[in-house]
N, CA, C and O atoms as a printed pandas DataFrame, in Angstrom:
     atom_number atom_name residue_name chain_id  residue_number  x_coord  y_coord  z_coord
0              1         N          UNK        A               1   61.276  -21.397  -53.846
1              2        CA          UNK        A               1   61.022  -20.752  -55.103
2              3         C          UNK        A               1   61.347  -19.276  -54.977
3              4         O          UNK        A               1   61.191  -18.733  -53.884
4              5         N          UNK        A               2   61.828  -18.531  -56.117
5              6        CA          UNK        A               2   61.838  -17.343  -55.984
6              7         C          UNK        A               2   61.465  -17.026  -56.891
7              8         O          UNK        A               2   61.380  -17.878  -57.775
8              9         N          UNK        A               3   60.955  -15.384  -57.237
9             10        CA          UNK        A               3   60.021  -15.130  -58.503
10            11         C          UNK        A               3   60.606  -13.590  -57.993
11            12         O          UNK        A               3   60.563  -13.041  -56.892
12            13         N          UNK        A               4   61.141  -13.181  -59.245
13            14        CA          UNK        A               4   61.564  -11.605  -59.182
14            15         C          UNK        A               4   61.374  -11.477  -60.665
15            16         O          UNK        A               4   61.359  -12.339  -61.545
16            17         N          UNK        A               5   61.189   -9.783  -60.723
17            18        CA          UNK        A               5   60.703   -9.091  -62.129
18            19         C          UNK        A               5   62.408   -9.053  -62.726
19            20         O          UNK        A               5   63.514   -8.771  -62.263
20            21         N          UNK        A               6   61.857   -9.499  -63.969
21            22        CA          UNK        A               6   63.026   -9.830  -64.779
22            23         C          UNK        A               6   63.221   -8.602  -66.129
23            24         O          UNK        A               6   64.282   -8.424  -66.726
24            25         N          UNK        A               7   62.489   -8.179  -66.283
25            26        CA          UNK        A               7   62.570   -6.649  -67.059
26            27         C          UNK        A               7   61.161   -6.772  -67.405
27            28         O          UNK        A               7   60.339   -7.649  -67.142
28            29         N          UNK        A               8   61.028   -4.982  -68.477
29            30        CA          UNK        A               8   59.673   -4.847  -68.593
30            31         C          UNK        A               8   59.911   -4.207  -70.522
31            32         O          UNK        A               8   60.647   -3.564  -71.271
32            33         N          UNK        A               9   58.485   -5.106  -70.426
33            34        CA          UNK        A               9   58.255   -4.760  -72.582
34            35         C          UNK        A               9   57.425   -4.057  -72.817
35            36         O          UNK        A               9   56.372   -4.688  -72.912
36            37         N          UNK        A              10   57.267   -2.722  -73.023
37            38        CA          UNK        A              10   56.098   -1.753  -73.167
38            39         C          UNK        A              10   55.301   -1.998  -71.787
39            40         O          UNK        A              10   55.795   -1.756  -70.686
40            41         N          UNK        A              11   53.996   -2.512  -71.990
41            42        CA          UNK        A              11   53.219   -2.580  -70.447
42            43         C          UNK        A              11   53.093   -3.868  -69.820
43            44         O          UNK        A              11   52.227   -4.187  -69.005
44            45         N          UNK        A              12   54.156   -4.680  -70.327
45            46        CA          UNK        A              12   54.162   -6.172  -69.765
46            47         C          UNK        A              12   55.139   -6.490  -68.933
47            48         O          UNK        A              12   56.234   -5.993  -69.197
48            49         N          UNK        A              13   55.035   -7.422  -67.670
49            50        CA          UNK        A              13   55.827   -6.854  -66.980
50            51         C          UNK        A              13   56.417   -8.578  -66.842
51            52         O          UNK        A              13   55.637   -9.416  -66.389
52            53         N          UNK        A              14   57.764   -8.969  -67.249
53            54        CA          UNK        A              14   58.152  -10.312  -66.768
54            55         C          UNK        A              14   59.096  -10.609  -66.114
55            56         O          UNK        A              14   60.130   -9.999  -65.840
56            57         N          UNK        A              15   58.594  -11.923  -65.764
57            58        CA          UNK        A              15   59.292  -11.821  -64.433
58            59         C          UNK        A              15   59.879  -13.418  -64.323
59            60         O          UNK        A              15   59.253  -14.217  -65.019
60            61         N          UNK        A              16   60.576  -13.760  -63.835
61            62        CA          UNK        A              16   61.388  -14.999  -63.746
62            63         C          UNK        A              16   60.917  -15.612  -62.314
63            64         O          UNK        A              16   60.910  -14.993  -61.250
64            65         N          UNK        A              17   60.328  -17.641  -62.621
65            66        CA          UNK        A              17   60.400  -18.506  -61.593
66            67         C          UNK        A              17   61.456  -19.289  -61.256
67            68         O          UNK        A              17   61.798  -20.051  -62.161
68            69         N          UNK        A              18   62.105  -19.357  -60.222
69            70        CA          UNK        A              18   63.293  -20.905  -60.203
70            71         C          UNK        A              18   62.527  -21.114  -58.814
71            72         O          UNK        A              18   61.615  -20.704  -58.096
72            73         N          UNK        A              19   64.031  -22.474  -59.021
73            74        CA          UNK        A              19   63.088  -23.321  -58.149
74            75         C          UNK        A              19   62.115  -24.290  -57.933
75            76         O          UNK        A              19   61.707  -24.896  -58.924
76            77         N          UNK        A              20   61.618  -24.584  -56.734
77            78        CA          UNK        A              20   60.205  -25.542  -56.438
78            79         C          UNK        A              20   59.229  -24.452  -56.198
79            80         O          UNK        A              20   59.411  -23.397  -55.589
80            81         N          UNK        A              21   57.934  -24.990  -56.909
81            82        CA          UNK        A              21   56.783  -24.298  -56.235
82            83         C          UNK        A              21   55.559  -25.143  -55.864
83            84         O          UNK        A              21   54.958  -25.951  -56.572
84            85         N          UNK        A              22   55.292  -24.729  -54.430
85            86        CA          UNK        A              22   54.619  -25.903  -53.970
86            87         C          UNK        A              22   53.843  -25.460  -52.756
87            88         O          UNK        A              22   53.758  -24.235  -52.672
88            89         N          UNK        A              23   53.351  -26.033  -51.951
89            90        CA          UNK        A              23   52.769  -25.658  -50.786
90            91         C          UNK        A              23   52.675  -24.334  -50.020
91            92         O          UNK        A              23   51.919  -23.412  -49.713
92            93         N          UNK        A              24   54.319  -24.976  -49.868
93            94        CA          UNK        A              24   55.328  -23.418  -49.108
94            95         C          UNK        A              24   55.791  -22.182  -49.840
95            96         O          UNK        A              24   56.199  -21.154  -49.301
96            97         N          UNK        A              25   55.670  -22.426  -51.229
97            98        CA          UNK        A              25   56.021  -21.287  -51.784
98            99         C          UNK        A              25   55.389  -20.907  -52.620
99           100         O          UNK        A              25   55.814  -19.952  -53.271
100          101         N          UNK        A              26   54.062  -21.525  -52.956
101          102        CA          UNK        A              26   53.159  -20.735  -53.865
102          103         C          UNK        A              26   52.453  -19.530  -53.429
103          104         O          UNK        A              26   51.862  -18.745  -54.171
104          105         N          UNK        A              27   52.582  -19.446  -51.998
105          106        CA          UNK        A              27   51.728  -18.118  -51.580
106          107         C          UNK        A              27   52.610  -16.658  -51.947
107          108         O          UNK        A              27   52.203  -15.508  -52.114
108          109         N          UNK        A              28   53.761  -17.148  -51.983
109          110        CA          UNK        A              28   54.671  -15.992  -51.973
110          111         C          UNK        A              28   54.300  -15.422  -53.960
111          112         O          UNK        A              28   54.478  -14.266  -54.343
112          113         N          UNK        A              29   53.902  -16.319  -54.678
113          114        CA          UNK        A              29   53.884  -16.437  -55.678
114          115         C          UNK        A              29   52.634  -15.381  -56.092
115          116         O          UNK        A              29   52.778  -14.365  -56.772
116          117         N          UNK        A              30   51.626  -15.775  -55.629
117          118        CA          UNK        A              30   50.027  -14.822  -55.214
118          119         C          UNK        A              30   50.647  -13.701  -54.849
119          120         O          UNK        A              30   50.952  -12.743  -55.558
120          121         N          UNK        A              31   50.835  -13.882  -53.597
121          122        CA          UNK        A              31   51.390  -12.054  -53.125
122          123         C          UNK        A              31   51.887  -11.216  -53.704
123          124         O          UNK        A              31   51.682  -10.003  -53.656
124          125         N          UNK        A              32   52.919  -12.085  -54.588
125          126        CA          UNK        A              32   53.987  -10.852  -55.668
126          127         C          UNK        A              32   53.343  -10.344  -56.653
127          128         O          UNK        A              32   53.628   -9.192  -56.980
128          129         N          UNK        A              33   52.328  -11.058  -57.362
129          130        CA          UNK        A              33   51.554  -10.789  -58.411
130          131         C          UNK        A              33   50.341   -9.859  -57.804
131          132         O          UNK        A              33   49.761   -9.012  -58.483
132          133         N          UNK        A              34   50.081  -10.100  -56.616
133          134        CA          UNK        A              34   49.101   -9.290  -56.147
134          135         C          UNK        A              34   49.695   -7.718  -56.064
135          136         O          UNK        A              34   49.025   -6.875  -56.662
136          137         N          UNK        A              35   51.054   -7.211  -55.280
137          138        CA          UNK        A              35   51.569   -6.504  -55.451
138          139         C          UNK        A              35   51.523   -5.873  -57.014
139          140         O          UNK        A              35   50.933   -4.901  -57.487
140          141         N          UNK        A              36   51.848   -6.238  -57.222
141          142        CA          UNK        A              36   52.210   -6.176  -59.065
142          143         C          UNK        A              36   50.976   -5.610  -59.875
143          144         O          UNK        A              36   51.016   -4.628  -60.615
144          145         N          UNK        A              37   49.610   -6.589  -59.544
145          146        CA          UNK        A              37   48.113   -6.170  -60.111
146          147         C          UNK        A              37   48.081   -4.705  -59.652
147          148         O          UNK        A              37   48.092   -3.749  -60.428
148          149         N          UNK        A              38   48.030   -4.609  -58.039
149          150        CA          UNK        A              38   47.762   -3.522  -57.689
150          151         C          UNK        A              38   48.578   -2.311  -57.788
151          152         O          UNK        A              38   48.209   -1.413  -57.030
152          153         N          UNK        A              39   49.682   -2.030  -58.592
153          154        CA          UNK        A              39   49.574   -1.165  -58.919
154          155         C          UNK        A              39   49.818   -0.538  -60.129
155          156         O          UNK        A              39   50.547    0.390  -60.480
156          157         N          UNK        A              40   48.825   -1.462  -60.821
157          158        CA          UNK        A              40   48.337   -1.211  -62.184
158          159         C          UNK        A              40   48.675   -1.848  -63.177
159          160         O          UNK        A              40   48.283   -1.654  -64.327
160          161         N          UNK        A              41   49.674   -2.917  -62.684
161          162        CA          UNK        A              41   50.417   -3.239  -64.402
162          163         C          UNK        A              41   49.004   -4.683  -64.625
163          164         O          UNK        A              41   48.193   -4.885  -63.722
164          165         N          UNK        A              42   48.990   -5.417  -65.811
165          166        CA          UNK        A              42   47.796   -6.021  -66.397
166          167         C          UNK        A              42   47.947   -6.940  -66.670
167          168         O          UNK        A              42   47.209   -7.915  -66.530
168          169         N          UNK        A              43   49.463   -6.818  -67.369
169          170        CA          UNK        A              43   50.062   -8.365  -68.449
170          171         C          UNK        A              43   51.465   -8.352  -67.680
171          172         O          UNK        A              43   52.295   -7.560  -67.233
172          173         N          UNK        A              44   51.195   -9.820  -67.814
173          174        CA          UNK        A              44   52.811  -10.622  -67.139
174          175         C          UNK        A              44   53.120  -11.911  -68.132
175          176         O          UNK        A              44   52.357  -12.724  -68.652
176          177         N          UNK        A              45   54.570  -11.756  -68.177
177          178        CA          UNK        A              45   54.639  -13.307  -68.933
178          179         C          UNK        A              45   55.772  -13.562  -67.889
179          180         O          UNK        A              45   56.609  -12.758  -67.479
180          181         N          UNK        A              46   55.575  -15.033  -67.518
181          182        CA          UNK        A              46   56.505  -15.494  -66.789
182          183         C          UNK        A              46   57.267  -16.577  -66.909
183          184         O          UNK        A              46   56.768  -17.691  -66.752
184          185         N          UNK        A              47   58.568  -16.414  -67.201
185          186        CA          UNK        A              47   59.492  -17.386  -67.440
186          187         C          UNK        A              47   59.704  -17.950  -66.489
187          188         O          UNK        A              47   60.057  -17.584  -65.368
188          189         N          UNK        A              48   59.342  -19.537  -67.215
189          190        CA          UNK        A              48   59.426  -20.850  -66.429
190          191         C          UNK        A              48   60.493  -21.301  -66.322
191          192         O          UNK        A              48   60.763  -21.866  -65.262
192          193         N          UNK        A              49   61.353  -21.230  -67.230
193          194        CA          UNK        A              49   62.970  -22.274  -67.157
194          195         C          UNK        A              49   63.566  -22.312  -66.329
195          196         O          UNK        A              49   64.585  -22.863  -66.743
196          197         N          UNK        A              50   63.693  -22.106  -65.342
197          198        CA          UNK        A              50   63.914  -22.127  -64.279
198          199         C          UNK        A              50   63.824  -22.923  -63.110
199          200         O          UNK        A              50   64.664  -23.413  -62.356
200          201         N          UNK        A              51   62.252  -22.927  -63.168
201          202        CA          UNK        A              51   61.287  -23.787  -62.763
202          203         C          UNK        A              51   61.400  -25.089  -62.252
203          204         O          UNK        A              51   61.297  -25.871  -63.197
204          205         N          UNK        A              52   61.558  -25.658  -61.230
205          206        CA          UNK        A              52   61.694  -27.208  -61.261
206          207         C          UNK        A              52   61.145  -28.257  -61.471
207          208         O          UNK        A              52   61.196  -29.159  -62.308
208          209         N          UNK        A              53   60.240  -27.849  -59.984
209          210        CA          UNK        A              53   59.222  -28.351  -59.894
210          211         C          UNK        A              53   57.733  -27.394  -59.726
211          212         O          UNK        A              53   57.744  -26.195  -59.449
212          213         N          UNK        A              54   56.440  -28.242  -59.966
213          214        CA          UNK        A              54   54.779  -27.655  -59.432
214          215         C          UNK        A              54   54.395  -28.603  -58.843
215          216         O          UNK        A              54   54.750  -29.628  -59.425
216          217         N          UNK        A              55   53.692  -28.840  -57.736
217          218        CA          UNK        A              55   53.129  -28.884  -57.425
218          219         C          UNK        A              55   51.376  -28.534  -57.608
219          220         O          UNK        A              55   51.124  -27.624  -58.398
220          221         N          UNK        A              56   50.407  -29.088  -57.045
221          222        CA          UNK        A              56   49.322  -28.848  -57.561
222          223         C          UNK        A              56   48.930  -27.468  -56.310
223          224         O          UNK        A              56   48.060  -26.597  -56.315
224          225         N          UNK        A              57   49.773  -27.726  -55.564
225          226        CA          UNK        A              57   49.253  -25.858  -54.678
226          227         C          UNK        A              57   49.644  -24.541  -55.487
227          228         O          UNK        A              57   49.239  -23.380  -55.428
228          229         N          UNK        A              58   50.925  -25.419  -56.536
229          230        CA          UNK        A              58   51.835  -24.023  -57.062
230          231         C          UNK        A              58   50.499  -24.066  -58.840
231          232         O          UNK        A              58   50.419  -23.261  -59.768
232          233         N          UNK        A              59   49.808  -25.225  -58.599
233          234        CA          UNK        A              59   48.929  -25.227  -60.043
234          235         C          UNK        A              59   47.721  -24.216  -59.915
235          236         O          UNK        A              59   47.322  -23.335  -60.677
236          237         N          UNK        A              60   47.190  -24.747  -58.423
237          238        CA          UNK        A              60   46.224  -23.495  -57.700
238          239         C          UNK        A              60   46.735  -22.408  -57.944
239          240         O          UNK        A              60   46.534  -21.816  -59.004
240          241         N          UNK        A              61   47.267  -22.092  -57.273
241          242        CA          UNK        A              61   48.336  -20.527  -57.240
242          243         C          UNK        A              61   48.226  -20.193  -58.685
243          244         O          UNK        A              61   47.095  -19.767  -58.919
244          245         N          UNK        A              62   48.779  -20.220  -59.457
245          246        CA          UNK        A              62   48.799  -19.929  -60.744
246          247         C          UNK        A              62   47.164  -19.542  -61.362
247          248         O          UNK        A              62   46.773  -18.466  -61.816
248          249         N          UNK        A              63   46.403  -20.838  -61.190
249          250        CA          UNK        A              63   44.969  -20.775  -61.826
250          251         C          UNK        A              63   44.283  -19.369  -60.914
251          252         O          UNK        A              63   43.944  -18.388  -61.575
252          253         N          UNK        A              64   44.117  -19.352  -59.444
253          254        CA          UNK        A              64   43.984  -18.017  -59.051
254          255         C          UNK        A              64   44.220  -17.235  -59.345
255          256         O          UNK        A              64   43.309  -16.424  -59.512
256          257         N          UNK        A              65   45.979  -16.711  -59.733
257          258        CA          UNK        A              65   46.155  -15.814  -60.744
258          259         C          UNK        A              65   45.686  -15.291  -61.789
259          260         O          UNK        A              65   45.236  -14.166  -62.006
260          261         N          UNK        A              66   45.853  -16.395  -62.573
261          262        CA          UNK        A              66   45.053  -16.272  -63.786
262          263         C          UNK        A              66   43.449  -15.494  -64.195
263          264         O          UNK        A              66   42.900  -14.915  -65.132
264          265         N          UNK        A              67   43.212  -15.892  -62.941
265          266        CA          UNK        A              67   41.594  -15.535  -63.362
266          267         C          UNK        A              67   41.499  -14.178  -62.545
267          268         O          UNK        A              67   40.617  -13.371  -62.836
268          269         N          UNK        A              68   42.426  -13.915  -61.496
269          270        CA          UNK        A              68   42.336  -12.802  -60.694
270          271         C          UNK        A              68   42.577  -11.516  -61.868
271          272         O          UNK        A              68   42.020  -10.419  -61.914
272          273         N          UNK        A              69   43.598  -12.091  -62.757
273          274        CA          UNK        A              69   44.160  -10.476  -64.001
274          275         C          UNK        A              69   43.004  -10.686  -64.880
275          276         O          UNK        A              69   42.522   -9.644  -65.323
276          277         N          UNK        A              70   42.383  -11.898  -65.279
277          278        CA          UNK        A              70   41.535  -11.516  -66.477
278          279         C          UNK        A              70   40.671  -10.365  -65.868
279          280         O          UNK        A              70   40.390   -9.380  -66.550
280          281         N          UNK        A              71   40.234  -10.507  -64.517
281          282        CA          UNK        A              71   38.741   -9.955  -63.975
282          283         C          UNK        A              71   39.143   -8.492  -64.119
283          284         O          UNK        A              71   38.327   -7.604  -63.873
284          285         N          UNK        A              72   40.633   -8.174  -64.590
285          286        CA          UNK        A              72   40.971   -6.388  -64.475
286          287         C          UNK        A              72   41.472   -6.588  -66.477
287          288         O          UNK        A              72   42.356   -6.103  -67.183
288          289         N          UNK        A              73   40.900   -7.072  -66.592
289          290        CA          UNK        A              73   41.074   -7.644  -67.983
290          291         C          UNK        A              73   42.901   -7.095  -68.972
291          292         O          UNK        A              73   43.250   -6.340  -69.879
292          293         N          UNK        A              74   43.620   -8.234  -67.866
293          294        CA          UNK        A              74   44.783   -8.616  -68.227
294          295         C          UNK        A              74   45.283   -9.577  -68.488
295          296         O          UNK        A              74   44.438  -10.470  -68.422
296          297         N          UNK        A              75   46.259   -9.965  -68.775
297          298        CA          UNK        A              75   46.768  -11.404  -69.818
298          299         C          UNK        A              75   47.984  -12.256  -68.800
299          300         O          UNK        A              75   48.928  -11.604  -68.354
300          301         N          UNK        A              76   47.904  -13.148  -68.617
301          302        CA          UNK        A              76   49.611  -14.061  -68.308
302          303         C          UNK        A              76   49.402  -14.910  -69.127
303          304         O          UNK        A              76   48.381  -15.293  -69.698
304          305         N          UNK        A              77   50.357  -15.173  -69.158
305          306        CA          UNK        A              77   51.119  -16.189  -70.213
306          307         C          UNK        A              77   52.388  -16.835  -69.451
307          308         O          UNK        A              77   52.879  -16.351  -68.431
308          309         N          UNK        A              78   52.782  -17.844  -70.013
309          310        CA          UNK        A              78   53.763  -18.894  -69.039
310          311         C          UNK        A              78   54.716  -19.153  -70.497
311          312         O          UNK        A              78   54.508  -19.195  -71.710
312          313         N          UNK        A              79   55.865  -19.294  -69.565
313          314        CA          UNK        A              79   56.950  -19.117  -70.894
314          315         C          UNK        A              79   57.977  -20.182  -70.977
315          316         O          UNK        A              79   58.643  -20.038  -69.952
316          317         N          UNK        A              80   58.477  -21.215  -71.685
317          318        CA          UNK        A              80   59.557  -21.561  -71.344
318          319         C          UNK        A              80   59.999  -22.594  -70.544
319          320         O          UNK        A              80   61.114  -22.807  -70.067
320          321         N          UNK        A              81   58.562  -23.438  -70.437
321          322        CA          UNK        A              81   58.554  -24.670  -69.489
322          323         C          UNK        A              81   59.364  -25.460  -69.799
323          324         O          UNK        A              81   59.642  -25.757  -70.961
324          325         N          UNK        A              82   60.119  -26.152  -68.285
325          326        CA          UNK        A              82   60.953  -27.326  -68.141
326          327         C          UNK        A              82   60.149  -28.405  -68.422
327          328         O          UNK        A              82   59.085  -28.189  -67.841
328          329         N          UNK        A              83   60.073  -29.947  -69.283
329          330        CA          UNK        A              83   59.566  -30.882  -69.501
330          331         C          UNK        A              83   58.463  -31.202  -68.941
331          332         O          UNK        A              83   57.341  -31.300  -69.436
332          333         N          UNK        A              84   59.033  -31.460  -67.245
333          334        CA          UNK        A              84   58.925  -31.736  -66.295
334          335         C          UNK        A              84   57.144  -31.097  -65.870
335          336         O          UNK        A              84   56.028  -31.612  -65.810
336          337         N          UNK        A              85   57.797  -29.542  -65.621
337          338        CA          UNK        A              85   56.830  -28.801  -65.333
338          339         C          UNK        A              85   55.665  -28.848  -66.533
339          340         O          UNK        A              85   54.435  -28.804  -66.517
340          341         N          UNK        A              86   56.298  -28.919  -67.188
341          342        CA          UNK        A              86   54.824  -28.687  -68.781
342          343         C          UNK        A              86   54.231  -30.039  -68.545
343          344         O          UNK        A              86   53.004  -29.983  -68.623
344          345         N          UNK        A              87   54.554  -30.889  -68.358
345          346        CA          UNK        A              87   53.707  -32.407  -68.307
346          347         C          UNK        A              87   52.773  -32.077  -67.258
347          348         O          UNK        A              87   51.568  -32.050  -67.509
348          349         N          UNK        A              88   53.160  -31.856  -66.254
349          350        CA          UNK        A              88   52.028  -31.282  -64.693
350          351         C          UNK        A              88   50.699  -30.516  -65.838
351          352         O          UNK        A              88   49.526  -30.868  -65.958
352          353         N          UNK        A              89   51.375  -29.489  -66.481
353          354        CA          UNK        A              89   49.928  -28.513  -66.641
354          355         C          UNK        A              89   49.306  -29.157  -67.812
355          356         O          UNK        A              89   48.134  -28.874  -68.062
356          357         N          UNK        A              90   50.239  -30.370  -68.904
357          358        CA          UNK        A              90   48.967  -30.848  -69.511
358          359         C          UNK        A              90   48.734  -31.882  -69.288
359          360         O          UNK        A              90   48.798  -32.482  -70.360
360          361         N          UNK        A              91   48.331  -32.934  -68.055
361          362        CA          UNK        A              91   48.199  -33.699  -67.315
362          363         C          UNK        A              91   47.251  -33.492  -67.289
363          364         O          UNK        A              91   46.324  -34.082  -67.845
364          365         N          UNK        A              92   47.233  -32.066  -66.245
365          366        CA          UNK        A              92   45.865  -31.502  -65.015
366          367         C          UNK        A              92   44.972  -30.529  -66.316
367          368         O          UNK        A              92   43.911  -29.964  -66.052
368          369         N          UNK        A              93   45.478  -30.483  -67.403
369          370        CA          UNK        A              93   44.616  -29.694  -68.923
370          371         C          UNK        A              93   44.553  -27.916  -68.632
371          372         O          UNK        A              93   43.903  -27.036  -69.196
372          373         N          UNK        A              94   45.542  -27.871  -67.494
373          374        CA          UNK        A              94   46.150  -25.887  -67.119
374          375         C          UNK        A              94   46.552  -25.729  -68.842
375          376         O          UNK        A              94   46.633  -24.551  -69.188
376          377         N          UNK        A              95   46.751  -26.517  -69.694
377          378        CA          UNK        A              95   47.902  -26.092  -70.568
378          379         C          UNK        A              95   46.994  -25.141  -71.480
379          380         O          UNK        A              95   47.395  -24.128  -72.053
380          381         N          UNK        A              96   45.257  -25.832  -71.513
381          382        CA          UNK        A              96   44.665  -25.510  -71.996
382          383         C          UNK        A              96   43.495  -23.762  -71.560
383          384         O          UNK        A              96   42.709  -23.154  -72.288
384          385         N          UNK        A              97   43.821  -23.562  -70.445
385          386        CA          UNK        A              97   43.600  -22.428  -69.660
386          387         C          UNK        A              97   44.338  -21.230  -69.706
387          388         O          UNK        A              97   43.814  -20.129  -69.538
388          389         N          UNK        A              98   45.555  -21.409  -69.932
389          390        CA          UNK        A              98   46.492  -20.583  -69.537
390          391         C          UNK        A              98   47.871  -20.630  -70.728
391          392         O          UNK        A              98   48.733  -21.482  -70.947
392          393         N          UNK        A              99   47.670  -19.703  -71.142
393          394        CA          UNK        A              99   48.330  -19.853  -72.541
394          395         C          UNK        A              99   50.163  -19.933  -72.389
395          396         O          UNK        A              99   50.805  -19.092  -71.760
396          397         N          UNK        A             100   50.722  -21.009  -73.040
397          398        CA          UNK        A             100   52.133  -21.466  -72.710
398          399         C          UNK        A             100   52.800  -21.374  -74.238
399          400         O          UNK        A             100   52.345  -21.883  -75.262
400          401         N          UNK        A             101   54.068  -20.538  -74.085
401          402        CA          UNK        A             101   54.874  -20.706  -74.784
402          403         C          UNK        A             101   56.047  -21.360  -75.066
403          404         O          UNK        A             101   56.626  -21.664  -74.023
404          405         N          UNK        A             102   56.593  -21.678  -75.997
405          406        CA          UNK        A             102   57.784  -22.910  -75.675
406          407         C          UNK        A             102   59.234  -21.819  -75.240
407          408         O          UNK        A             102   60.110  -22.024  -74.399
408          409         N          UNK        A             103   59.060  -20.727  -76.111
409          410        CA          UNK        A             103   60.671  -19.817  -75.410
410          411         C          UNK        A             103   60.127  -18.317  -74.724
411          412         O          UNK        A             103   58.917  -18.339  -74.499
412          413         N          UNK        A             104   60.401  -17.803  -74.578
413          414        CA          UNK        A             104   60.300  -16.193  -73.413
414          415         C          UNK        A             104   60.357  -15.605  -74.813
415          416         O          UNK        A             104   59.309  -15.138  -75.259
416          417         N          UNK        A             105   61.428  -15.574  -75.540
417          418        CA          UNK        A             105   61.609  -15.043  -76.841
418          419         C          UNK        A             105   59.832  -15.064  -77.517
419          420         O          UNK        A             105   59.270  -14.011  -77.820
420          421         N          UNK        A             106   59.228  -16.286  -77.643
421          422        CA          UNK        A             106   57.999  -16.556  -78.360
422          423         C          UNK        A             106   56.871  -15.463  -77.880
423          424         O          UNK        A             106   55.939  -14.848  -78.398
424          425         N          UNK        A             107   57.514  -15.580  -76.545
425          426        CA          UNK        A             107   56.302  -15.014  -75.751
426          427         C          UNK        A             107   56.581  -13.350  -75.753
427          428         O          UNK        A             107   55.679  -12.562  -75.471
428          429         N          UNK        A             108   57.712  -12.990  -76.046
429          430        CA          UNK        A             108   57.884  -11.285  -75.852
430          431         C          UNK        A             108   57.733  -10.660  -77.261
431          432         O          UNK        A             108   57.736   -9.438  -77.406
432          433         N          UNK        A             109   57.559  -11.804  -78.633
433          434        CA          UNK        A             109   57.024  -11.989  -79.652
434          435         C          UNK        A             109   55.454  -11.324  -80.418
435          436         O          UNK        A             109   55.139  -10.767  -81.470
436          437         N          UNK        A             110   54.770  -11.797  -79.138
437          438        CA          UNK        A             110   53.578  -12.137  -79.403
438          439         C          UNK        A             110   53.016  -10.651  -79.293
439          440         O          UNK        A             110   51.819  -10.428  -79.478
């Protein structure tokens, strides 16, 4: 998986997933965002299309996230899911946690 910042919208900062995310590469996923929290930015939307596959380590990963920005009371949002990947998060009911948009467009919208 790779996850690099894909440009920035006023104070939101997004960033693009490809790839698998899973075991082996969800930590890298934490770290970048951890980077990112710390030094200061709040809101991320992250484009999924990319995306291949999740895994339920890369579902962890994410839900950690998630709750790690609210606690500095910031926002993610997930953008742009492949089929594939969107069935995983409303399967496991993430869809309902973690707010998903159908295009990046929707989401840089909002």
């Amino acid at each position: 998986m790779e996850i690099k910042e894909f440009k920035r919208k006023d104070e939101t900062l997004v960033a693009t997933l490809s790839g698998r995310m899973d075991a082996m590469t969800s930590t890298g996923f934490t770290d970048q965002m951890g980077v990112w929290t710390e030094t200061g930015l709040k809101s991320f939307i992250i484009d999924c299309s990319a995306l291949d596959y999740i895994s339920s380590a890369g579902l962890r990963a994410i839900l950690v996230t998630a709750k790690k920005i609210k606690t500095i009371n910031g926002s993610l949002q997930l953008a742009a899911l492949q089929e594939n990947v969107h069935n995983v998060f409303s399967i496991s009911g993430f869809d309902k946690i973690i707010p998903i948009t159908a295009t990046l467009d929707d989401a840089l919208n909002q």
